[in-house]
C-alpha positions in Angstrom: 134.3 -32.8 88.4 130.7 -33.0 87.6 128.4 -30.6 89.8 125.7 -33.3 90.2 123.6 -34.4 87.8 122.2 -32.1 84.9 119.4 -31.6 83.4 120.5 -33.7 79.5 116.9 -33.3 78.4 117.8 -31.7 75.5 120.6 -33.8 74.3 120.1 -36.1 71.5 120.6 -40.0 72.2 124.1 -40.1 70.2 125.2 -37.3 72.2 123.9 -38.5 75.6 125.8 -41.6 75.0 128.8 -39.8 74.0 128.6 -38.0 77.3 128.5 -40.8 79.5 131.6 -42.6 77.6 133.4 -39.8 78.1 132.5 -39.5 81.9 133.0 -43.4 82.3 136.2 -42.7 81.1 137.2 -39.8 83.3 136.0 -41.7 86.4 138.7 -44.7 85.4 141.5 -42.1 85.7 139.9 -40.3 89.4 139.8 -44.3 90.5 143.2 -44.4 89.3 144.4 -41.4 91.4 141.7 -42.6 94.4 139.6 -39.3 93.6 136.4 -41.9 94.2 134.5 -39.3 95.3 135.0 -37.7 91.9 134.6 -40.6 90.4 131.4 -41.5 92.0 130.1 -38.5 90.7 131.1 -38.9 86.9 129.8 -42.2 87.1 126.1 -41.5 88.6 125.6 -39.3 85.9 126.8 -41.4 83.4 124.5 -44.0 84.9 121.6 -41.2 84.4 122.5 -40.7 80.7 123.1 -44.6 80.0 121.2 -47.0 82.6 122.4 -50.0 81.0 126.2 -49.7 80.7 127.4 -52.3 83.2 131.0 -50.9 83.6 129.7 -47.7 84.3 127.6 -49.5 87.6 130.7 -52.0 88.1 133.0 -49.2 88.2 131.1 -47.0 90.6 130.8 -50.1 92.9 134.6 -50.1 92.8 134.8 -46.4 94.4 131.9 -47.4 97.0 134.2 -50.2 98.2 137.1 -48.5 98.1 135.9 -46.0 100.7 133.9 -49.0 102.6 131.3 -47.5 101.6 129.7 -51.3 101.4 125.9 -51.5 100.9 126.3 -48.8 97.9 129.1 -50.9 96.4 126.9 -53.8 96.8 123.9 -52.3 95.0 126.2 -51.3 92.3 127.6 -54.3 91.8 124.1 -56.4 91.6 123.3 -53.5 88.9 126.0 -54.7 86.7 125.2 -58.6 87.2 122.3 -57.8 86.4 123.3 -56.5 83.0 126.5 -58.9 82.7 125.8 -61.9 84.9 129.0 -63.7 83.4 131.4 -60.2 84.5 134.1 -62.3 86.6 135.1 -58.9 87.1 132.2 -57.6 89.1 131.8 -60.9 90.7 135.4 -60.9 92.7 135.1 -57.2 93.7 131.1 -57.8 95.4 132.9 -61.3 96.6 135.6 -58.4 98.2 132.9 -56.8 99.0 131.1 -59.3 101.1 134.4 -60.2 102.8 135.5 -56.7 104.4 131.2 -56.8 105.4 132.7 -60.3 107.0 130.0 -62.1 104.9 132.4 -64.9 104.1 130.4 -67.6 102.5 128.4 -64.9 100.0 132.3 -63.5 99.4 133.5 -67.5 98.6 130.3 -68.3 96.2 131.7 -64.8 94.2 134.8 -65.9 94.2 134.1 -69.4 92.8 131.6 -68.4 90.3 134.4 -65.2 89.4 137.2 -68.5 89.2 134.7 -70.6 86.6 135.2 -67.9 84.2 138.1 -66.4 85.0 140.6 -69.4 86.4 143.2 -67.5 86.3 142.8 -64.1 87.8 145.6 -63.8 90.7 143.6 -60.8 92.1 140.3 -62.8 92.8 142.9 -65.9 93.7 144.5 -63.9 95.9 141.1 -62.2 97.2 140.2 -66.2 97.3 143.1 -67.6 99.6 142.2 -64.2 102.2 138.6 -65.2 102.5 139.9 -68.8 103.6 142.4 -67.5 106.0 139.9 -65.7 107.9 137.3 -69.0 107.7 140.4 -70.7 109.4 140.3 -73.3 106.2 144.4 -73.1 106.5 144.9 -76.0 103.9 142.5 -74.8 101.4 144.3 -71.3 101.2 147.7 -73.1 100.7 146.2 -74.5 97.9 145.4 -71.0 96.1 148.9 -69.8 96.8 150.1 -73.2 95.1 148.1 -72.3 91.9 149.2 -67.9 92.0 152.8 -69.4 92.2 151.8 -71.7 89.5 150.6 -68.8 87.3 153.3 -66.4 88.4 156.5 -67.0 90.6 158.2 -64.0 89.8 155.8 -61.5 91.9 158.3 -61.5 95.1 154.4 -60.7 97.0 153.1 -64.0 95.7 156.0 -65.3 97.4 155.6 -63.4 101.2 151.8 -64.1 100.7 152.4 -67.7 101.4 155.3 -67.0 103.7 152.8 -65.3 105.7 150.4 -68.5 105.5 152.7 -70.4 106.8 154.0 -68.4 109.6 150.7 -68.6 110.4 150.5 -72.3 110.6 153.6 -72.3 112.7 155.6 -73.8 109.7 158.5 -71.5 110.1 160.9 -73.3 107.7 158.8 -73.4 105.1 158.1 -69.7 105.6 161.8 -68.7 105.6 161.8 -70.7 102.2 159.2 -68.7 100.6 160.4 -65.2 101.8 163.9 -66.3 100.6 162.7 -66.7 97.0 161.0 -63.3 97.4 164.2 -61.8 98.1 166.0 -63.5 95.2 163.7 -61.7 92.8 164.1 -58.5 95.0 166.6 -58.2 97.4 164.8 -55.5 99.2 161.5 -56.8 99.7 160.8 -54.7 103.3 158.4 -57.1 104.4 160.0 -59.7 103.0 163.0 -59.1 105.3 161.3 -58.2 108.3 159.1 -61.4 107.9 162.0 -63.5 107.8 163.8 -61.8 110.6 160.3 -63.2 112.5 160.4 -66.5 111.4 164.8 -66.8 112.1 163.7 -65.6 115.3 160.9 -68.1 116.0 163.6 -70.9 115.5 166.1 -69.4 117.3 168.0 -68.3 114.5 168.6 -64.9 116.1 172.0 -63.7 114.4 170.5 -64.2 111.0 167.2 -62.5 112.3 169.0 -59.7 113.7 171.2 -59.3 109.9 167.4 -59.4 108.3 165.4 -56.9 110.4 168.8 -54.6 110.4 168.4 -54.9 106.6 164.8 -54.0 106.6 164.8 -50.8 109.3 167.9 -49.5 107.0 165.7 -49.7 104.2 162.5 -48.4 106.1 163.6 -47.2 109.4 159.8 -46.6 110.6 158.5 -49.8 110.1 156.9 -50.3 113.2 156.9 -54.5 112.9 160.6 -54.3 112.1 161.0 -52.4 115.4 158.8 -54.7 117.3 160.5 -57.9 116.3 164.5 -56.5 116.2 163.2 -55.3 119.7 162.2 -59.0 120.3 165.6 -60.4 118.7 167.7 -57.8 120.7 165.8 -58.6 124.2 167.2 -62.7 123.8 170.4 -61.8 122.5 171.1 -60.0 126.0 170.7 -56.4 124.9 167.3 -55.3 126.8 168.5 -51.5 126.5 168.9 -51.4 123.0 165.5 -53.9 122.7 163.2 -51.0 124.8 164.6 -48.5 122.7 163.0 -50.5 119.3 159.8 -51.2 121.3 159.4 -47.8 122.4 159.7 -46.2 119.4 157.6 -49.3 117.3 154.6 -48.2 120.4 155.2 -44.5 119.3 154.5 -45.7 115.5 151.8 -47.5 116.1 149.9 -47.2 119.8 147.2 -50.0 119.3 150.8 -52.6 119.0 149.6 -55.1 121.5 152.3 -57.3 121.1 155.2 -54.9 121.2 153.5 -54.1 124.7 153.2 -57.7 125.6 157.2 -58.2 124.6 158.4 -55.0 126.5 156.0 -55.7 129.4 158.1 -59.4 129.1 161.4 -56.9 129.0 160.5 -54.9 132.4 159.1 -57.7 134.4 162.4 -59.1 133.4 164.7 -56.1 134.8 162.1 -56.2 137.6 160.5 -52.7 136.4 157.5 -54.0 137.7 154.7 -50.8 137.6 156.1 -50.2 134.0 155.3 -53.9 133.3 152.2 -53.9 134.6 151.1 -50.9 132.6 152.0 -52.7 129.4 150.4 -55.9 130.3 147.1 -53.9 131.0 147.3 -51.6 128.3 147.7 -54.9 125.6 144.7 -56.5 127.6 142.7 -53.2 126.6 143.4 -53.3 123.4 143.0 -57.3 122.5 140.3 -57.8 124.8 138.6 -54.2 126.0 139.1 -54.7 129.8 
């Protein structure tokens, strides 16, 4: 790792851009092992030795965002539009950018501009159909999904992406459809189980729920959602004992849960535990609401 950034005074120009190719490159492979802070400081020297190298700026960008390190990652990322104002590229990852700042409308102009000269990049698609989501334009994101399972329908993710959307939209069917064709290109898609397991369980389908999330905790026994929902399933097929027992440990996972407190403060109230239930019930108005 570079010790900051020396003193190249003495290097001829050939050799000062060999440097900063080489460091460019070395940065790739810390991003590649999430060393960003190693990579951040390859890259602002290379950026000392070569100002104008727009991958070197796009690519230190990256690292800034990936430890939400946002107004640096933003800067970068003008730098390299600056110097490559047609980089789809640095376009999608500053429209990422804006979106986890919860700038949504700068993140969506990125993305289309990215999408004029890149139409079809899943990752800024995908990055796309998220910003939509959280704009609440439902329809719109179904729309992306339609064109990523266009482009490629054997990703079994593309496939639970949409399933999510869906499940989402209360369109439970359709959601089972699309996490079903996930698991027919891999039969032990975690999430792909457990979100079906949700969705059987939304319509009732509880036996076929219960087969899924089974499936899924055998696979990944800590997966606090799996817990929370099998807890769910157990509670309406009759077996609250065995239900609290999934909850519990689902809270132990993950103690910000607020709907596994919300179902086993259901599962108390229900077996007329009623100081447990009202613990639960106040401890998921905390968390969702802060009083």
């Amino acid at each position: 790792m570079s010790e900051g950034i020396k003193d190249h005074s003495g290097l001829s120009e050939a050799a000062a851009q060999s440097r900063a190719s080489v460091l460019r490159s070395r940065a790739e492979s810390y991003i590649a092992l999430s060393r960003h802070d190693a990579a951040i400081a390859d890259l602002t020297e290379s950026i000392a030795l070569a100002p104008d190298n727009a991958r070197a700026w796009r690519l230190r960008g990256e690292s800034h965002r990936m430890i939400e390190r946002y107004e640096a990652a933003l800067e970068d990322f003008d730098e390299a539009l600056k110097l490559e104002p047609d980089s789809a590229y640095a376009l999608g990852s500053r429209g990422q950018t804006h979106a986890a700042m919860g700038r949504l409308e700068e993140a969506m102009a990125d993305f289309d501009h990215a999408l004029t000269l890149s139409p079809d990049s899943l990752w800024i698609l995908e990055a796309k159909a998220d910003a939509l989501v959280d704009l609440d334009r439902l329809d719109e994101a179904l729309d992306e999904h339609a064109k990523i399972l266009a482009l490629n329908g054997d990703l079994p993710y593309s496939w639970v992406a949409r399933g999510d959307l869906y499940q989402r939209m209360h369109l439970y069917v359709e959601a089972i459809d699309d996490y079903t064709k996930a698991l027919d290109i891999d039969p032990e898609h975690v999430r792909a189980l457990s979100r079906r397991g949700e969705a059987l369980r939304m319509v009732d389908r509880y036996e076929e729920a219960l087969s899924d999330l089974n499936r899924a905790l055998d696979l990944d026994p800590d997966n606090d959602r799996a817990l929370g929902s099998r807890g769910a399933v157990l509670s309406e097929l009759g077996d609250n004992e065995a239900a609290l027992t999934d909850l519990d440990r689902a809270i132990e996972l993950d103690p910000e849960y607020v709907w596994a407190y919300r179902v086993r403060g259901e599962i108390f109230q229900e077996l007329e535990r009623h100081e447990e239930a009202v613990s639960d019930f106040t401890q998921a108005l905390h968390l969702e609401f802060g009083g």
